[in-house]
C-alpha distance (Angstrom), angle and dihedral (degrees) to the residues before:
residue distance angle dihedral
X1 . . .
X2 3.86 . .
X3 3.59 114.1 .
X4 4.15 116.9 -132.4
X5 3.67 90.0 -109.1
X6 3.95 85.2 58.7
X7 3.95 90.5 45.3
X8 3.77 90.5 44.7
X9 4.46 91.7 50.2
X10 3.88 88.0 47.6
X11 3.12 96.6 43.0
X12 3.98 97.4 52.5
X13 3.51 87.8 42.1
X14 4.32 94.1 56.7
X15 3.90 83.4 47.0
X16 3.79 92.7 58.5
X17 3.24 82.9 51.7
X18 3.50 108.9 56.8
X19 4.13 86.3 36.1
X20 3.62 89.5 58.9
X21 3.91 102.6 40.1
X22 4.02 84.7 45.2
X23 3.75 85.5 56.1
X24 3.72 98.7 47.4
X25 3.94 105.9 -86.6
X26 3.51 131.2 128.5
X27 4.15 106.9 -137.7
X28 3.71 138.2 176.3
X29 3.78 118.6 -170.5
X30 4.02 121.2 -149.6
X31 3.09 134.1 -170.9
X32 3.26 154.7 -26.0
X33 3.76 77.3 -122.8
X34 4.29 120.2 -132.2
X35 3.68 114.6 -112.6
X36 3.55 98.7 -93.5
X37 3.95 120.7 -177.1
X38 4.17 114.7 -76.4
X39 3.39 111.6 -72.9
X40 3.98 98.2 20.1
X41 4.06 134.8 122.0
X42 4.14 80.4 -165.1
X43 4.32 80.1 -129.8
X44 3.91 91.9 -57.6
X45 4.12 117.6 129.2
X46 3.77 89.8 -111.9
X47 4.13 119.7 106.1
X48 3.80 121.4 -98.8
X49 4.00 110.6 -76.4
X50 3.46 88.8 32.2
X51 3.79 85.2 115.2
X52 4.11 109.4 120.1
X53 3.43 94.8 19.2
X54 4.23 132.6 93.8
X55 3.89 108.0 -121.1
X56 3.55 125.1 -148.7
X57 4.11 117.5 -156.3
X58 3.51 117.2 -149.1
X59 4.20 117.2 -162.5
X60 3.93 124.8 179.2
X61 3.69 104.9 -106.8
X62 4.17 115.6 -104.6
X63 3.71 135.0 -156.3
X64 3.71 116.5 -121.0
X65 4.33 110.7 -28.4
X66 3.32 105.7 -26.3
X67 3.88 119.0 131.2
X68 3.65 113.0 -82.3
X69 3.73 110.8 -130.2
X70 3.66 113.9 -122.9
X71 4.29 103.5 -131.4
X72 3.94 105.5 168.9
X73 4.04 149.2 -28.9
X74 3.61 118.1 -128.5
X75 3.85 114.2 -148.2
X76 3.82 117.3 -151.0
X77 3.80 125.2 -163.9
X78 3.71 125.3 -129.1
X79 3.65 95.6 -153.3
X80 3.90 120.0 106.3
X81 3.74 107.0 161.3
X82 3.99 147.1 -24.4
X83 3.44 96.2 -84.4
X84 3.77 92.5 171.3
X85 3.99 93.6 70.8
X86 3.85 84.6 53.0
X87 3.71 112.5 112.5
X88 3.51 109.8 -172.8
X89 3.66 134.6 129.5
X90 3.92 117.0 -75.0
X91 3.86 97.4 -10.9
X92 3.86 80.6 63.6
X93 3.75 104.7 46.2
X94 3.88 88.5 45.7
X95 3.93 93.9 43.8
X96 4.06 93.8 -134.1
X97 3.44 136.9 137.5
X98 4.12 110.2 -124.0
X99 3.24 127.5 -93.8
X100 3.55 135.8 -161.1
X101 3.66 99.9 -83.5
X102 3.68 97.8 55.4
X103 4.17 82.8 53.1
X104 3.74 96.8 50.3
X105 4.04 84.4 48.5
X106 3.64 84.1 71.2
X107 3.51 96.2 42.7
X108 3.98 105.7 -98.3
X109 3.84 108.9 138.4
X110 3.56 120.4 -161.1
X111 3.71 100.7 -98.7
X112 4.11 95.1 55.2
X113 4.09 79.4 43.9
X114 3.65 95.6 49.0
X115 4.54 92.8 49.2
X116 3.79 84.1 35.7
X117 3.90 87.3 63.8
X118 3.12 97.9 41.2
X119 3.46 103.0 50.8
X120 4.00 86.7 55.5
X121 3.16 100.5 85.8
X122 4.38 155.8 -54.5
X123 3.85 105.1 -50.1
X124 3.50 96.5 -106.6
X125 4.04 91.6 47.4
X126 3.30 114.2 44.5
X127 4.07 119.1 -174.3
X128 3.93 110.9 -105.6
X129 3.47 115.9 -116.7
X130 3.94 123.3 -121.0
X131 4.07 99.2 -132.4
X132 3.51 97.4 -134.5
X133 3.97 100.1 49.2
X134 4.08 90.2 47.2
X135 3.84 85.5 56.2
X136 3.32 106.8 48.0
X137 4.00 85.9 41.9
X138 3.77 89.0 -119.5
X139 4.05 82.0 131.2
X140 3.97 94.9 77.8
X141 3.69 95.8 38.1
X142 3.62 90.1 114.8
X143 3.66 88.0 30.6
X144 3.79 83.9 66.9
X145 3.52 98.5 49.1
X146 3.24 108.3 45.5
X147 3.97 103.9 40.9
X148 4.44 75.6 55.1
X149 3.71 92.9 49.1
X150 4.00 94.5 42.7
X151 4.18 85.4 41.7
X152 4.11 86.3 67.5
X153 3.66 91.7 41.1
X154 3.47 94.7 64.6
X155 3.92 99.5 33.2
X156 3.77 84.2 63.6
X157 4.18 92.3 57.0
X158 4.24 88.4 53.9
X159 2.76 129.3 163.1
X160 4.20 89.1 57.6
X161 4.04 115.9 -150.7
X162 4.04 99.8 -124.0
X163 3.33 114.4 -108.9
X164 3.72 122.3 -175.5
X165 3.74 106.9 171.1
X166 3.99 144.5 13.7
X167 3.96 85.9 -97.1
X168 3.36 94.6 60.9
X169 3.84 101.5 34.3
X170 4.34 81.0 53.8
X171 3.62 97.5 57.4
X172 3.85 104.3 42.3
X173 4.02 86.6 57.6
X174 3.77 140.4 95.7
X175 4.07 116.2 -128.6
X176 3.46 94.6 -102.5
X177 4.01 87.8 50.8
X178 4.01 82.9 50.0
X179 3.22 99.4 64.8
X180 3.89 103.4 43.1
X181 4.56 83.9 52.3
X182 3.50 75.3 49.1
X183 3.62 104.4 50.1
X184 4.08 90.5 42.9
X185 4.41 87.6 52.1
X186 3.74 84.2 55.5
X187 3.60 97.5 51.8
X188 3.39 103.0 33.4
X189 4.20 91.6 48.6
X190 3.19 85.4 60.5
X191 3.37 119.2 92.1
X192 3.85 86.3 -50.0
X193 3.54 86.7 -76.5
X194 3.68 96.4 -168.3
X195 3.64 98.9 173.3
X196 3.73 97.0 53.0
X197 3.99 95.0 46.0
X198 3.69 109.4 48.6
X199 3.88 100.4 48.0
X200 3.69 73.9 64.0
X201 3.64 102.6 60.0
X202 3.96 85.8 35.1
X203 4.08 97.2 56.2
X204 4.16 86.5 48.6
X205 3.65 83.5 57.8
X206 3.75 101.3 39.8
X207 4.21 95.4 46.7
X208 3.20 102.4 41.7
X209 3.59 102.2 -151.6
X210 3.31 101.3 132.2
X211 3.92 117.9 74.3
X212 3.43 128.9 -89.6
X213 3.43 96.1 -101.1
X214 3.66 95.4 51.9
X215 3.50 92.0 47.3
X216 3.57 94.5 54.0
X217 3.93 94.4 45.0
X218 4.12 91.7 56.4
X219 4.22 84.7 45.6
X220 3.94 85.8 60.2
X221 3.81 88.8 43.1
X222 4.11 88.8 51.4
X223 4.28 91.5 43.6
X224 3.89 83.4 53.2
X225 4.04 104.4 43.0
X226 3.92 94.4 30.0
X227 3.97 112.3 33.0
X228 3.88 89.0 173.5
X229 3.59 99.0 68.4
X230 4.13 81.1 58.7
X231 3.82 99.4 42.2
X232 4.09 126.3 101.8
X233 3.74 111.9 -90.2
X234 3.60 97.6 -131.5
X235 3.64 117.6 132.6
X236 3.98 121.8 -98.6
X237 3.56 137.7 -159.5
């Protein structure tokens, strides 16, 4: 069973990828990499000390077969929090980090886990959990609401344009639609700064003072980038 710190790497890692692709990248993620000895890439296309971690390739997109041009790897921690000072209950006794069984015992499904984890925090600094609130599951409270609340926002804007990359999204909207895309591709290229770029898709859904048609081009722009906030609420283990 994968632990959250697992979910939350992959995760991250299958959000850089749909960021990038959406912006015009060709990527490949690998990994999470074997423990290899210090120093090594073990023979996989990732740098050295890459062991441990998932890795993310980014290439400049081509036109037809010519050679893709290798720009960058992104490296993407597995560590969430210090789950050895956490003393509480069975996750204590049996000196574990939780997994996603002991979650959906308290009733987090995936989808609140998946927005919960992303909304903690840039990639490369994730929030630190308090023990007892990740738990009890108190964590994704607000997880839970809001992916719900945003779910009916969007249902209410079907049938969604399709929208498969910032190019597109750009020229099917208004000015004013133009600069809230614009004000989520600066948060959310930086860093991957989750927590400063979906409120911003979220509040253009919520307010409603865009038009219609705005509204329902960045709802086609959140099904691509963030499946969760789309995906059935049921709980899994």
């Amino acid at each position: 069973m994968l632990t959250v710190s697992e979910v939350r790497a992959t995760l991250v890692a299958e959000t850089l990828c749909r960021v990038l692709t959406w912006k015009g990248y060709d990527v490949r993620r690998e990994g999470p990499l074997p423990l290899f000895g210090r120093g090594s890439n073990g023979g996989s296309d990732c740098p050295p000390g890459a062991a441990g971690r998932m890795c993310v390739h980014v290439s400049a997109a081509t036109d037809g077969d010519v050679r893709q041009e290798l720009r960058c790897h992104l490296l993407v921690d597995m560590g969430l929090f210090r789950y050895r000072s956490c003393k509480y209950r069975d996750w204590h006794r049996e000196q574990r980090p939780p997994n996603l069984t002991d979650l959906a015992e308290r009733g987090v499904s995936m989808p609140d886990l998946e927005i919960g984890l992303l909304l903690a925090g840039q990639y490369r600094h994730p929030r630190r959990f308090h023990c007892p609130d990740f738990h009890s599951g108190w964590s994704f409270w607000d997880a839970r609401v809001t992916r719900r609340r945003w779910k009916g926002l969007l249902r209410r804007l079907e049938p969604l344009p399709e929208v498969r990359s910032y190019t597109e999204a750009e020229g099917l909207l208004s000015p004013d639609g133009r600069e809230v895309l614009d004000a989520f591709d600066r948060a959310i290229s930086s860093d991957l700064n989750a927590p400063a770029a979906l409120p911003v898709l979220y509040r253009a859904q919520r307010h409603g003072r865009l038009p219609c048609g705005d509204r329902a081009v960045l709802a086609a722009v959140t099904g691509v980038l963030l499946p969760s906030v789309t995906a059935s609420p049921e709980v899994q283990g």
